[in-house]
PyMOL CGO cylinders between C-alpha atoms (Angstrom):
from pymol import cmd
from pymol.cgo import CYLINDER

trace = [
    CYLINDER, -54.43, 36.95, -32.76, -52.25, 33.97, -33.01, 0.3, 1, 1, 1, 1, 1, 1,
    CYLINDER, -52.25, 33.97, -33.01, -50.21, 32.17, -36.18, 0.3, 1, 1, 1, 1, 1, 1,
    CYLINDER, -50.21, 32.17, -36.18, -49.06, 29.04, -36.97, 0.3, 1, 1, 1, 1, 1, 1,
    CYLINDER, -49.06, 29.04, -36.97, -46.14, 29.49, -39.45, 0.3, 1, 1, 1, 1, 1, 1,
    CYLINDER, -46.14, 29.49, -39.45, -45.68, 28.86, -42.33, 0.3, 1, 1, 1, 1, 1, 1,
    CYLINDER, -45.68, 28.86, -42.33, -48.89, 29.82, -43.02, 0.3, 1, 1, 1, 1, 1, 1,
    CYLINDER, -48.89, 29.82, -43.02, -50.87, 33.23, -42.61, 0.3, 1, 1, 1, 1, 1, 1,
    CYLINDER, -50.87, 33.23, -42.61, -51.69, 34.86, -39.34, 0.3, 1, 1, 1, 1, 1, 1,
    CYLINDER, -51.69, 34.86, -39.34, -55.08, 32.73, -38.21, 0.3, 1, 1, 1, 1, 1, 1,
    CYLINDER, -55.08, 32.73, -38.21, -57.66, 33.64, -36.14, 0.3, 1, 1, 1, 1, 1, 1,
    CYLINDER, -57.66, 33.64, -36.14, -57.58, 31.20, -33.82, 0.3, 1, 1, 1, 1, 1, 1,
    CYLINDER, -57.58, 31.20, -33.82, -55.24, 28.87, -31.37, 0.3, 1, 1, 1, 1, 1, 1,
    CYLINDER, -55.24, 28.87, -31.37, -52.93, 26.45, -32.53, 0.3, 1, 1, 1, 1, 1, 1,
    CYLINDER, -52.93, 26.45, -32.53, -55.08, 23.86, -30.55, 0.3, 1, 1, 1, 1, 1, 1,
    CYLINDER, -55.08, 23.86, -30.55, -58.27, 24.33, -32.95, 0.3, 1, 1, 1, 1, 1, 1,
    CYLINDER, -58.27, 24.33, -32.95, -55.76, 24.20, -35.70, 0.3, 1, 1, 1, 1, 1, 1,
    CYLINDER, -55.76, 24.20, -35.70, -54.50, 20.95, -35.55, 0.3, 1, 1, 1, 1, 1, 1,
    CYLINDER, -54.50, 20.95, -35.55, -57.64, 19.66, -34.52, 0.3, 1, 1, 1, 1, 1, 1,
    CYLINDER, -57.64, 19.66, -34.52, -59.54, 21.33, -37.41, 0.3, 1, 1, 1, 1, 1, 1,
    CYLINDER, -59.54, 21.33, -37.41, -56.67, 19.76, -39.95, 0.3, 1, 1, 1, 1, 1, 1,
    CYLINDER, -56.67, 19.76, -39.95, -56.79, 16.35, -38.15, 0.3, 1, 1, 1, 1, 1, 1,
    CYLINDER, -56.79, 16.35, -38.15, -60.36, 16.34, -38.53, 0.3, 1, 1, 1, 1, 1, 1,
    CYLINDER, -60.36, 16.34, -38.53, -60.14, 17.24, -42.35, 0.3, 1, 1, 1, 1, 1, 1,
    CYLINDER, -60.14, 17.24, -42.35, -57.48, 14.61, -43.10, 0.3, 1, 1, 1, 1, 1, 1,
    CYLINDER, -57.48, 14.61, -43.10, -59.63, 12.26, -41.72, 0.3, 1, 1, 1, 1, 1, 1,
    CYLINDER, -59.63, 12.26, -41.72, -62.67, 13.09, -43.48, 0.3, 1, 1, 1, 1, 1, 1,
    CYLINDER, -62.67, 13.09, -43.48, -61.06, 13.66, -46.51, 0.3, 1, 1, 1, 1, 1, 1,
    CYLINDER, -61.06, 13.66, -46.51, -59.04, 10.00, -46.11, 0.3, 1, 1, 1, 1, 1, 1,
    CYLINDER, -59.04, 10.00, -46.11, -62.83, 8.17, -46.66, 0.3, 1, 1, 1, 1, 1, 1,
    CYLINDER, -62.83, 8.17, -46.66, -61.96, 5.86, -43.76, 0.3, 1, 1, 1, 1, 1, 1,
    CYLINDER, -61.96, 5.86, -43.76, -64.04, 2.35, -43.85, 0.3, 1, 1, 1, 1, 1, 1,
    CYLINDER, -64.04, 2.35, -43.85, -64.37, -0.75, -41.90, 0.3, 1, 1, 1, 1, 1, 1,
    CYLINDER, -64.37, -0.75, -41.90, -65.02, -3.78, -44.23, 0.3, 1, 1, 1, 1, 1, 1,
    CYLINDER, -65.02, -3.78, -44.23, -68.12, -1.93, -45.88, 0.3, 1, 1, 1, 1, 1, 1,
    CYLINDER, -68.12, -1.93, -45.88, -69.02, 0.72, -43.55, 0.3, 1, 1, 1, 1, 1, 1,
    CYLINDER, -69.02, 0.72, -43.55, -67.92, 3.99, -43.82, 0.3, 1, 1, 1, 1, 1, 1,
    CYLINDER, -67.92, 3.99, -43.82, -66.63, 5.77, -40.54, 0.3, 1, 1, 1, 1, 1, 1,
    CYLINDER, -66.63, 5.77, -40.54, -68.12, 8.79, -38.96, 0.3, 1, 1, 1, 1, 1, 1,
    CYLINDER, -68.12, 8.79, -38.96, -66.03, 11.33, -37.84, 0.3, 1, 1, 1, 1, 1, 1,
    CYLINDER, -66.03, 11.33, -37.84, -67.30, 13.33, -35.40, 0.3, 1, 1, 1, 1, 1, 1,
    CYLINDER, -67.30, 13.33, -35.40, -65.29, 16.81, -33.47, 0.3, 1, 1, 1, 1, 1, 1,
    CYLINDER, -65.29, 16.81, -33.47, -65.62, 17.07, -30.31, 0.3, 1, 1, 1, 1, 1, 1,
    CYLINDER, -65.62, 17.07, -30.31, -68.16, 13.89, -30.25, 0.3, 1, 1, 1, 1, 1, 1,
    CYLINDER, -68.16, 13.89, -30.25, -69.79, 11.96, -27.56, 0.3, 1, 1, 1, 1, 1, 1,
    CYLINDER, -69.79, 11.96, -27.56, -67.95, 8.89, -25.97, 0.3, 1, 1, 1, 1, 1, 1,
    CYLINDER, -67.95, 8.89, -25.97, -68.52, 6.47, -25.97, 0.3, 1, 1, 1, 1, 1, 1,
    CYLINDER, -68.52, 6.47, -25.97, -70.37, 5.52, -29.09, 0.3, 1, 1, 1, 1, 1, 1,
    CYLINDER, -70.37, 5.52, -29.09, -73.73, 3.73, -29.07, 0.3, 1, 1, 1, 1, 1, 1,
    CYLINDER, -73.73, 3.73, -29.07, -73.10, 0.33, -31.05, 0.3, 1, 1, 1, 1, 1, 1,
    CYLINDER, -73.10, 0.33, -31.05, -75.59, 1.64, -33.19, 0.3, 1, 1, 1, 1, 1, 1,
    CYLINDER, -75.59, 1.64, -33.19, -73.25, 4.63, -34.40, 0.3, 1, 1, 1, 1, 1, 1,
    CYLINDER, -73.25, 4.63, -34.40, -69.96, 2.42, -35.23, 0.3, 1, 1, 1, 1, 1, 1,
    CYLINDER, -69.96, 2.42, -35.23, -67.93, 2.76, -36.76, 0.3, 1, 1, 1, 1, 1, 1,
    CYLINDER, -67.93, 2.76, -36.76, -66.53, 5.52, -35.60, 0.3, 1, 1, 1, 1, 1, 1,
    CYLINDER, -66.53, 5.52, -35.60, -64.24, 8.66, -34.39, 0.3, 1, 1, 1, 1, 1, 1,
    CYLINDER, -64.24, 8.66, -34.39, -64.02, 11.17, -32.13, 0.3, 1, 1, 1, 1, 1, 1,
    CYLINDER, -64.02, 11.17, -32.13, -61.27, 14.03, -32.26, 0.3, 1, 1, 1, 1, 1, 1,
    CYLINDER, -61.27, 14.03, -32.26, -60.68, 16.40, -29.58, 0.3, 1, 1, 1, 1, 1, 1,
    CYLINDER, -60.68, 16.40, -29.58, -57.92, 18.64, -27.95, 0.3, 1, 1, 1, 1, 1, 1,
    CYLINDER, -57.92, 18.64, -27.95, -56.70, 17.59, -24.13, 0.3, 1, 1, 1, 1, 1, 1,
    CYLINDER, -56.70, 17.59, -24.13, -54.04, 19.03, -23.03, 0.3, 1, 1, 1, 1, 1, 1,
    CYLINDER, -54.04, 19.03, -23.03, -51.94, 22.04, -24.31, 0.3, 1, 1, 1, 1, 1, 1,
    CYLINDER, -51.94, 22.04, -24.31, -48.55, 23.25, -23.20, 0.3, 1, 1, 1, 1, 1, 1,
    CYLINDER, -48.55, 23.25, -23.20, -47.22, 26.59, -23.92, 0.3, 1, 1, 1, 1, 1, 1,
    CYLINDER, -47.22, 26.59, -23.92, -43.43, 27.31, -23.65, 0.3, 1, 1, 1, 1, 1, 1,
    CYLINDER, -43.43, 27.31, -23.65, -42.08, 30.86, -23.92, 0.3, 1, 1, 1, 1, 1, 1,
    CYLINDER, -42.08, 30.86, -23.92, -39.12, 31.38, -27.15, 0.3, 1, 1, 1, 1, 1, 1,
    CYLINDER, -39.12, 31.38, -27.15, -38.39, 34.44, -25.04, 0.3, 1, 1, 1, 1, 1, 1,
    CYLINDER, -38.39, 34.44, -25.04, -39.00, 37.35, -22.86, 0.3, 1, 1, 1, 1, 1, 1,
    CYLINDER, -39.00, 37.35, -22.86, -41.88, 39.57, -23.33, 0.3, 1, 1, 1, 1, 1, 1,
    CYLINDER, -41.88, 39.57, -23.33, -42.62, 38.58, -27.04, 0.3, 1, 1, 1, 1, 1, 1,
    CYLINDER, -42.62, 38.58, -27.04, -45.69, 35.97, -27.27, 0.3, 1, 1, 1, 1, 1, 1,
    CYLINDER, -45.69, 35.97, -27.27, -43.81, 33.62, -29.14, 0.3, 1, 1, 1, 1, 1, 1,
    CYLINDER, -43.81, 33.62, -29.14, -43.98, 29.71, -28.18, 0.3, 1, 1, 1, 1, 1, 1,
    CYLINDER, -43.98, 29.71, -28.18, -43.07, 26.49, -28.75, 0.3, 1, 1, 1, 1, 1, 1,
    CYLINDER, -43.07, 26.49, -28.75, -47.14, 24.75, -28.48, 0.3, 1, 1, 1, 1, 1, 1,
    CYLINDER, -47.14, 24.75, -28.48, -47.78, 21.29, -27.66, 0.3, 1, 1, 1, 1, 1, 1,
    CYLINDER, -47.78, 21.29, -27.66, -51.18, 20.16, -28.06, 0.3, 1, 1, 1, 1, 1, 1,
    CYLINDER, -51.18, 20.16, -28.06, -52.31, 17.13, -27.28, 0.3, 1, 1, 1, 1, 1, 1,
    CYLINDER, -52.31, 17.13, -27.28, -54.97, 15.54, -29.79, 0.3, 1, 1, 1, 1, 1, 1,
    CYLINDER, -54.97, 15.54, -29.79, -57.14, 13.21, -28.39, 0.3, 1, 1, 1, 1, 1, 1,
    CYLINDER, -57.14, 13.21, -28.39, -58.31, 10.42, -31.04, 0.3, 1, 1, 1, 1, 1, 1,
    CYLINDER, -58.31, 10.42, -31.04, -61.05, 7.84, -30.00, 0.3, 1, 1, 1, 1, 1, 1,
    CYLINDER, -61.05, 7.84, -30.00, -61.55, 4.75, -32.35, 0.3, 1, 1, 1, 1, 1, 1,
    CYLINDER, -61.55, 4.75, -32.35, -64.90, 2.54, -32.18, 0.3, 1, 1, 1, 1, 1, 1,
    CYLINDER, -64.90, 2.54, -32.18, -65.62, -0.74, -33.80, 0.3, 1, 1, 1, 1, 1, 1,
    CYLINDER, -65.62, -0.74, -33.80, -68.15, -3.31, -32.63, 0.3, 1, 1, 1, 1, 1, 1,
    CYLINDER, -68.15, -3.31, -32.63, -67.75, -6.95, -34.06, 0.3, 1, 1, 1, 1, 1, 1,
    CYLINDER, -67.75, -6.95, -34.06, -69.72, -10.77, -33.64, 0.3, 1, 1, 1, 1, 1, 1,
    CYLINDER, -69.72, -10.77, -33.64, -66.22, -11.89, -31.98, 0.3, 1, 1, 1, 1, 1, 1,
    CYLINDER, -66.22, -11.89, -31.98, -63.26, -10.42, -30.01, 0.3, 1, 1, 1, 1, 1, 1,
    CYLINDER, -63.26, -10.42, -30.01, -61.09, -11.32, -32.58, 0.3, 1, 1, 1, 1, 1, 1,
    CYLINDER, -61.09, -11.32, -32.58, -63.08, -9.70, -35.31, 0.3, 1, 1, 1, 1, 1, 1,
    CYLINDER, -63.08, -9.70, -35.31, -63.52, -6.57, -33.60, 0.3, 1, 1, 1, 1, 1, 1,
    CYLINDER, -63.52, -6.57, -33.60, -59.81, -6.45, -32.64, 0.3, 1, 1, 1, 1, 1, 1,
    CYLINDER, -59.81, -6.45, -32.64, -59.31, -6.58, -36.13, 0.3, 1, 1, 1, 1, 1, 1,
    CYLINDER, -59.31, -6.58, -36.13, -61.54, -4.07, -36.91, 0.3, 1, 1, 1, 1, 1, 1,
    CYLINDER, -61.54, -4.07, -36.91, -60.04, -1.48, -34.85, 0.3, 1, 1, 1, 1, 1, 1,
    CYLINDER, -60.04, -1.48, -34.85, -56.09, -2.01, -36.11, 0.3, 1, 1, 1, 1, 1, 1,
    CYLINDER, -56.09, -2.01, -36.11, -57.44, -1.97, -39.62, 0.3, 1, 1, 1, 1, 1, 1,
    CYLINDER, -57.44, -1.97, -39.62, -59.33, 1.48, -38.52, 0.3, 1, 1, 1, 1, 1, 1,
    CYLINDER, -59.33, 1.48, -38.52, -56.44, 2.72, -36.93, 0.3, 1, 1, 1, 1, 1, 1,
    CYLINDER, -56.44, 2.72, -36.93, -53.98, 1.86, -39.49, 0.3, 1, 1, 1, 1, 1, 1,
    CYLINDER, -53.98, 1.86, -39.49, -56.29, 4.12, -41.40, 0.3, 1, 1, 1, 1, 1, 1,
    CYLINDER, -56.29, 4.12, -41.40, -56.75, 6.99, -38.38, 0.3, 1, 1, 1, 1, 1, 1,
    CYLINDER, -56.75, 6.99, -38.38, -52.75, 7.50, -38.07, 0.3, 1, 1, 1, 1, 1, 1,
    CYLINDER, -52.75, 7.50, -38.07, -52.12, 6.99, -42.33, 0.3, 1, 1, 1, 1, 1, 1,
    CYLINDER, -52.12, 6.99, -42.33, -54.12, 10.03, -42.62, 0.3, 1, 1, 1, 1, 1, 1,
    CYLINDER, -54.12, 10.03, -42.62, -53.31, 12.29, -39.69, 0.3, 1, 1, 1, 1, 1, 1,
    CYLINDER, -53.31, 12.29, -39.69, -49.81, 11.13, -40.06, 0.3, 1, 1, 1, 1, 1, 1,
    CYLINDER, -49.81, 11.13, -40.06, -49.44, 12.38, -43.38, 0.3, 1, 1, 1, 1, 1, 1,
    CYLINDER, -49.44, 12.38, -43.38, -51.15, 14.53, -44.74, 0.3, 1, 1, 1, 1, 1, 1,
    CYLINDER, -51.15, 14.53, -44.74, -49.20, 17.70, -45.91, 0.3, 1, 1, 1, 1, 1, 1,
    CYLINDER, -49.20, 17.70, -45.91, -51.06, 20.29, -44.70, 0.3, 1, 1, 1, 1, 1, 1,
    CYLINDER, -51.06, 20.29, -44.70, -51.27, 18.66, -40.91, 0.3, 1, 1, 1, 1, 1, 1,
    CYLINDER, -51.27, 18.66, -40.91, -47.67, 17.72, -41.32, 0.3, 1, 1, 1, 1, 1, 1,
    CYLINDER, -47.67, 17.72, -41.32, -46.12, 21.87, -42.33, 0.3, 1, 1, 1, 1, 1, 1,
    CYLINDER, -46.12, 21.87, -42.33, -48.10, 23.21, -38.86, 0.3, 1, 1, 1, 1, 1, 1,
    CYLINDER, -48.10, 23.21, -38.86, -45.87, 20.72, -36.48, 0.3, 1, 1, 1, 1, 1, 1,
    CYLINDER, -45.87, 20.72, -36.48, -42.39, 20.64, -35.95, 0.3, 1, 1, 1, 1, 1, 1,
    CYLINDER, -42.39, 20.64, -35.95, -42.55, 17.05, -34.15, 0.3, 1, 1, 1, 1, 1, 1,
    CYLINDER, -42.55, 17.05, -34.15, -45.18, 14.54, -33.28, 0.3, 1, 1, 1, 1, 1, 1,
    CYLINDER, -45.18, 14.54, -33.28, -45.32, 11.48, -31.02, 0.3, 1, 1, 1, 1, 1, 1,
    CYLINDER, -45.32, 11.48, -31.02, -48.18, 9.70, -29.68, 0.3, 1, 1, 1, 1, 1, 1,
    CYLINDER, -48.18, 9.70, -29.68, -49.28, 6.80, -28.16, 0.3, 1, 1, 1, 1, 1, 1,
    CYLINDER, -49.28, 6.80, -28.16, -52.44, 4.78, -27.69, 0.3, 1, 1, 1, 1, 1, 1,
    CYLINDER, -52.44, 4.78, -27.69, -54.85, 2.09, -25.52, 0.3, 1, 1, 1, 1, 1, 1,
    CYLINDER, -54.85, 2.09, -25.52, -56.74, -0.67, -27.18, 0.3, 1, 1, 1, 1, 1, 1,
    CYLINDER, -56.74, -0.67, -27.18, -59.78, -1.71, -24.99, 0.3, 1, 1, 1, 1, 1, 1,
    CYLINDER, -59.78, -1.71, -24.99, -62.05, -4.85, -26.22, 0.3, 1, 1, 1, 1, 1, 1,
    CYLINDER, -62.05, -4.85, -26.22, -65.66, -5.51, -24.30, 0.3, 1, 1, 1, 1, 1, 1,
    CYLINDER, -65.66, -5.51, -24.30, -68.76, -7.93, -24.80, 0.3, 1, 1, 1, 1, 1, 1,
    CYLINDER, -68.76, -7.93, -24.80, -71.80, -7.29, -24.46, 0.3, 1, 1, 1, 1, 1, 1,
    CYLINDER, -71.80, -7.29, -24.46, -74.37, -10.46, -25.55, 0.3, 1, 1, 1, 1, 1, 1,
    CYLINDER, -74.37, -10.46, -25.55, -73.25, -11.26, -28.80, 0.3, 1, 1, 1, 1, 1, 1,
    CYLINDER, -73.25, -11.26, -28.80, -71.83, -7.87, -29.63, 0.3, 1, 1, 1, 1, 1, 1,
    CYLINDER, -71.83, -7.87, -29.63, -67.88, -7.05, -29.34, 0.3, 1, 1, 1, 1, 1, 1,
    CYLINDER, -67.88, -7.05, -29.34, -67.02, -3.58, -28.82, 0.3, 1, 1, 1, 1, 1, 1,
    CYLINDER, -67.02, -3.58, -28.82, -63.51, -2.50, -29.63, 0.3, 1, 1, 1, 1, 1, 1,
    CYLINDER, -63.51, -2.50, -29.63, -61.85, 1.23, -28.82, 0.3, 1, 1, 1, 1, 1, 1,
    CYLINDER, -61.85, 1.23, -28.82, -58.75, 3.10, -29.20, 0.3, 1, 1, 1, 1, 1, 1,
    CYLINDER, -58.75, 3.10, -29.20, -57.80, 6.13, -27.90, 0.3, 1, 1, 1, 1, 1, 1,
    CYLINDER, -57.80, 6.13, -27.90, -54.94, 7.60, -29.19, 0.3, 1, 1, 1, 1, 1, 1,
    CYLINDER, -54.94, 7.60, -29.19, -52.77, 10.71, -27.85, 0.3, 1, 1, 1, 1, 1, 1,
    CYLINDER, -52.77, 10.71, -27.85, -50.85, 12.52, -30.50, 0.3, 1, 1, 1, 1, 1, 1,
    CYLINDER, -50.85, 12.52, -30.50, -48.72, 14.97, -29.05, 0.3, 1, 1, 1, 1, 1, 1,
    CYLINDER, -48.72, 14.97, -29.05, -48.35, 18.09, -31.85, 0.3, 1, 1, 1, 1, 1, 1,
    CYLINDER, -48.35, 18.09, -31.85, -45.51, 20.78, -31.54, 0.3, 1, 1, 1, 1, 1, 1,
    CYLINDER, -45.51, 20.78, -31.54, -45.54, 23.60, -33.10, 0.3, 1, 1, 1, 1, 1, 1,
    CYLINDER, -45.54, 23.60, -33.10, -44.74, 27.44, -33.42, 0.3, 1, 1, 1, 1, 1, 1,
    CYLINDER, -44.74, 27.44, -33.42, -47.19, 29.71, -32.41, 0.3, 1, 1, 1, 1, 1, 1,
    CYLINDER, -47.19, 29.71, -32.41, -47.61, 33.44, -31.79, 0.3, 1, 1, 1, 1, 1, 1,
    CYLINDER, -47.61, 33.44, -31.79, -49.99, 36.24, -30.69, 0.3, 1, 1, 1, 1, 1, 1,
    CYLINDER, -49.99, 36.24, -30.69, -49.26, 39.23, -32.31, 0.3, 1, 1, 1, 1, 1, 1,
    CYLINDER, -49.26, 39.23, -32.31, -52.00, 42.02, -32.12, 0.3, 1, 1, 1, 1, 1, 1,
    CYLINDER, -52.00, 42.02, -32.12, -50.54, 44.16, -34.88, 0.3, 1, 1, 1, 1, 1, 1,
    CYLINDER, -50.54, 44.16, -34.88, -52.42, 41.61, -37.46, 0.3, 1, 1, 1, 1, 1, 1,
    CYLINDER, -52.42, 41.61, -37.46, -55.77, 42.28, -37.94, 0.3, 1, 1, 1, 1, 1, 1,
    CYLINDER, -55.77, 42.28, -37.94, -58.08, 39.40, -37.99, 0.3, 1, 1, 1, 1, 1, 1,
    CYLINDER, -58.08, 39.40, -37.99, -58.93, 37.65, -40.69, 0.3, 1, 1, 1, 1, 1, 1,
    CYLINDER, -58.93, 37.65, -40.69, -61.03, 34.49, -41.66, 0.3, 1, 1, 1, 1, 1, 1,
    CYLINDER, -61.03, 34.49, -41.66, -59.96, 30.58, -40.98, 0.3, 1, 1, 1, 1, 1, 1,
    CYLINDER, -59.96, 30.58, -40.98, -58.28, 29.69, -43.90, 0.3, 1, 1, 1, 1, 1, 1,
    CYLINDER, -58.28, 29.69, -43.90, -57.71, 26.08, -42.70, 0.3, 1, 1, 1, 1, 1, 1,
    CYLINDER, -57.71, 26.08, -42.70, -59.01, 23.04, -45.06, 0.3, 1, 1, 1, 1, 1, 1,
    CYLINDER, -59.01, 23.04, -45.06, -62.19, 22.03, -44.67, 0.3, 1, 1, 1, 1, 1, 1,
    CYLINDER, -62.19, 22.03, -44.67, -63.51, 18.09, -45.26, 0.3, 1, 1, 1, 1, 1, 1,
    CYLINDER, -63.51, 18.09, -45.26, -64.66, 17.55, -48.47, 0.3, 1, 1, 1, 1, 1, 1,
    CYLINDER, -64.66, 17.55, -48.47, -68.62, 17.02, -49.36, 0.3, 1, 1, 1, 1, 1, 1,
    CYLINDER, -68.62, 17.02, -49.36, -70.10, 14.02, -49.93, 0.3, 1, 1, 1, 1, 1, 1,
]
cmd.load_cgo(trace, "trace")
């Protein structure tokens, strides 16, 4: 059993947390590129077929775990969220454009949205913008590394109960 605090006990690692509320805000934050909407996709294949774009990919790379203490599985958690961008474009300068309006977008939502925001006790990131051409089609990425801490503990007094974290909205 593990918890993020403040909220109740969860069912499941701090890692699919974050990712499962990153993935929600992003959803839920209708991201677009001029008149297309975005996929979001969790894990997702990358890279993208230009037929797919726009688009992103969340997943979970690396974790760190460092003890609070001795003996009690309490930790300070960094996971590292793994955010791939994809925009393809009739120039380089249009799909460069593309991708910072998209990732304006990417890092408005995951950046603050509440319920994201009260798992973490500090976030940093950083990112790398590649730009390709193939023909007459530009392809533009970005993958982005958000690095979440937060509290998490494994306490097998609490009985398991169901996710309770926020799912994307319908359609």
């Amino acid at each position: 059993m593990t918890a993020i605090f403040p909220f109740p006990p969860q069912p499941v690692t701090a890692r699919r947390q974050l990712r499962e509320a990153a993935v929600a805000a992003l959803v839920n934050a209708g991201l677009v590129v001029g008149t297309a909407a975005v996929s979001v996709d969790s894990p997702g294949d990358w890279p993208y077929p230009q037929a797919s774009l726009p688009a992103v990919c969340v997943r979970t790379g690396n974790e760190n775990k460092q003890p609070l203490g001795k003996k009690i599985p309490d930790f300070t958690t960094t996971v590292e969220l793994d955010v791939r961008a994809a925009v393809s474009a009739t120039t380089g300068e249009a799909a460069q454009d593309a991708l910072e309006a998209l990732w304006f977008q990417v890092e408005q939502a995951i950046l603050t949205d509440f319920y994201t925001l009260q798992l973490v006790q500090r976030v940093s990131s950083e990112s790398t913008v590649v730009i390709t051409s193939e023909g007459q089609v530009h392809m533009a990425g970005q993958i982005g590394h958000f690095r979440l801490e937060t509290f998490e503990t494994f306490d097998i007094s609490v009985p398991a109960a169901t996710l309770t974290a926020p799912t994307a909205a319908s359609p």
